[in-house]
N, C-alpha and C positions, 0 to 999 in steps of 0.2 A: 438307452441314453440317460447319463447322469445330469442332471442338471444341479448348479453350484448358482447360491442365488446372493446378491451383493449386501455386504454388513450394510445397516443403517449407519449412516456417517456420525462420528463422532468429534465433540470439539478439538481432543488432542491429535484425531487424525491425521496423517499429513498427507493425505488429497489436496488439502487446500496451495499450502506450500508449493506441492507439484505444478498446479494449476496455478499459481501464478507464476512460477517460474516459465512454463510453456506458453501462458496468453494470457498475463496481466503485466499489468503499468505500474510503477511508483514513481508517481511525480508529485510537484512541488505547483502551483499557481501564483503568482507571485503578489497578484493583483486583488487576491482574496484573502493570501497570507495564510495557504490552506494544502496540507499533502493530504495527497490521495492514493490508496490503494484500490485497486480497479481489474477485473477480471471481463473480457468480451468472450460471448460464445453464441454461435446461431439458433443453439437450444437452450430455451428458458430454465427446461427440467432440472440442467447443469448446475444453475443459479440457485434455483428456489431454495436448496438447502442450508445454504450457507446465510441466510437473512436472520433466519432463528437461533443459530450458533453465533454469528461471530458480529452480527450488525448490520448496517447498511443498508443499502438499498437497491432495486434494480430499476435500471429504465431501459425503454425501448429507444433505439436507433434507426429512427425510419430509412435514414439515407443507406446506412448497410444491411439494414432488412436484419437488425441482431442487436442482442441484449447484452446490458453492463450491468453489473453486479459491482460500486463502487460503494467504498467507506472512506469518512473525512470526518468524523468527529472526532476531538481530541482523545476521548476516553475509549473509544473504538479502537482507534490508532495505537493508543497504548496497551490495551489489551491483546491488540493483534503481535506487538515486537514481544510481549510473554508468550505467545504463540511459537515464534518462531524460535525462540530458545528452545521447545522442545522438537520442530520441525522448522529445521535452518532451511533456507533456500540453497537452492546449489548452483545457482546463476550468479552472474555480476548482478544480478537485481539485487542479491543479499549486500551488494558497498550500499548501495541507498537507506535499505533497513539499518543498519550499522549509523548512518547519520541522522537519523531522525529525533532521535533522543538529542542531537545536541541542536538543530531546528530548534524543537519548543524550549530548551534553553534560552535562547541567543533570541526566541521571539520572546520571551518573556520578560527578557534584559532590555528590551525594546531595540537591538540590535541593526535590525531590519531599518530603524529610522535614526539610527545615529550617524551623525556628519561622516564623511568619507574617510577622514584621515584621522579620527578618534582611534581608539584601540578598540573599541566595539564595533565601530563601520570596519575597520581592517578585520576583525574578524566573520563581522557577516560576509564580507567580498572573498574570504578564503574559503568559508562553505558553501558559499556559491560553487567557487570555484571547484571545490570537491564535488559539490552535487553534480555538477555540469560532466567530469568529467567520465562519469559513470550513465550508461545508460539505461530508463526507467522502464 
């Protein structure tokens, strides 16, 4: 019996990619003004490698008995959509990545708290509206 033993994971890898395509989330909190990229899995071991590569953090989920592997800091975030240049996702998850970059735009424009019928409120409610219509 041959046994074939698995590469040490790399940051250009695209494991990651994969795996959030198949069991990760890209959402938006509205209430903290904060995206999250987020991977769930029942085994830790899944997780742990990705803390040292790409960021983040992991916590336990007692109610599902399973652990998230989630990043929300700016500079995390934006190292992760360099990431994905070289490993695109192949899910609709990839329309969300595709908007995020104009997120921290439009948060930085203060968008997010401009009157409704400004041209900045019309455009935070149209990337709402793109966000919404893609799911994370």
């Amino acid at each position: 019996l041959n046994l074939l033993y698995a590469e040490a994971l790399t940051y250009n890898n695209g494991w990651l990619a994969g795996m959030i395509d198949a069991d990760g989330s890209i959402y938006l909190n509205l209430q903290s003004d904060q995206v999250f990229i987020s991977i769930g899995q029942k085994n830790k071991l899944l997780l742990d490698p990705l803390v040292p590569l790409y960021g983040g953090s992991i916590y336990m989920q007692k109610q599902t008995e399973a652990f998230k592997w989630v990043v929300y800091r700016k500079k995390e975030i934006l190292a992760l959509l360099e990431y994905f240049r070289h490993a695109p996702l192949r899910s609709a998850k990839k329309n969300r990545v595709f908007l995020i970059s104009k997120y921290f735009l439009l948060k930085d424009l203060k968008a997010h708290l401009a009157a409704p019928n400004s041209i900045l409120g019309k455009e935070w409610k149209l990337f709402l509206k793109n966000w919404e219509s893609y799911s994370g």
